[in-house]
N, C-alpha and C positions, 0 to 999 in steps of 0.2 A: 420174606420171599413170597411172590403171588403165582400161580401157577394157571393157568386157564385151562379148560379143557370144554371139549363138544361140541366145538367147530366141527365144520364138514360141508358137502355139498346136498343140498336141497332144490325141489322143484318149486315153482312160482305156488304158492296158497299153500308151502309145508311149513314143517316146524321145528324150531331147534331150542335146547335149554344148554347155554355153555352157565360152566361151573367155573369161583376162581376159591380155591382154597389157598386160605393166610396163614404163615408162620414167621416167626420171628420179632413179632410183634403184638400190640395191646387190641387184636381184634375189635372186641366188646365197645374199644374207646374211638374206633377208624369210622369217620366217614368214606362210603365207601363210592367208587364210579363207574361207569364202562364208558369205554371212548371207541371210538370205530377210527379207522384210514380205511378208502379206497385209492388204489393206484390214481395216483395223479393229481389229488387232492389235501386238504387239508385235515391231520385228525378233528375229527367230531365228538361233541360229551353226547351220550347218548341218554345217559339215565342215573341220578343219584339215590342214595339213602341213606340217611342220618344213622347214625351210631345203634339209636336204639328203634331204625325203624318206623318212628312216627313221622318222619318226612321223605318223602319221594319223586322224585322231579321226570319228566321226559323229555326228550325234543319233539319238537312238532311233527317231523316226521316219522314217528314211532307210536307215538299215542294214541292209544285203542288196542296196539299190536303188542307191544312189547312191555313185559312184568318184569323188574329190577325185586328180590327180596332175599332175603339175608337168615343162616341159620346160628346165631351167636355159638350156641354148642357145640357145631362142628367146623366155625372160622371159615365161613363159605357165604360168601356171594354167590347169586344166580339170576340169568338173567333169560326168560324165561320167552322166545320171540314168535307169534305165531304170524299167520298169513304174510309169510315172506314172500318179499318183492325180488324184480335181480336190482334195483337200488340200495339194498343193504347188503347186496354184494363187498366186504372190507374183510380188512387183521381188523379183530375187537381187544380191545386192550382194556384187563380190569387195573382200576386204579384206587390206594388208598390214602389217606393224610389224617396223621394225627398229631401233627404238627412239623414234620416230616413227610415227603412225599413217597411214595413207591409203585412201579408197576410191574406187571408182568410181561411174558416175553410175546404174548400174542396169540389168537387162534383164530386161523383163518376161516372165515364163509364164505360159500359161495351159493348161489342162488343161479342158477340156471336149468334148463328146459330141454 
């Protein structure tokens, strides 16, 4: 089970950290994801990190802004977004696979003014 939480609504240059806490599975072994949807569009990966944290990917339109990092000990992804746009206006969805897929059920942002 993946649970997200710390969505919310934000003004343009604020800041948000959504949490996804993991159970039911081998955390430590998941690589882990966040994926974004905006209405009307296609989900987006937004940002990955390898199992033990020594790899970490962004999309282009994130990078500089947004921190993906992981606390093994307490089975939590976070992803960490500052100088929000209203383009990362979406549901963020964490996602994990350790050979098996799973995700959670979603936490909405919103960015507006």
């Amino acid at each position: 089970q993946l649970v997200e939480s710390g969505g919310g609504l934000v003004q343009p240059g604020g800041s948000l950290r959504l949490s996804c806490v993991v159970s039911g599975f081998s955390f430590n072994a998941a690589y882990m994801r966040w994926h974004r949807q905006a209405p009307g569009k296609e989900r987006e990966l937004v940002a990955t990190i390898s199992s033990a944290a020594a790899t970490k990917t962004y999309a282009d339109s994130v990078k500089g802004r947004f921190t993906i990092s992981r606390d093994n000990t307490k089975n939590t992804v976070y992803l960490q977004m500052d100088n929000l746009k209203t383009g990362d206006t979406a549901v963020y969805y964490c996602n994990a696979w350790d050979g098996n897929e799973y995700w959670g059920q979603g936490t909405q942002v919103t960015v507006s003014s």
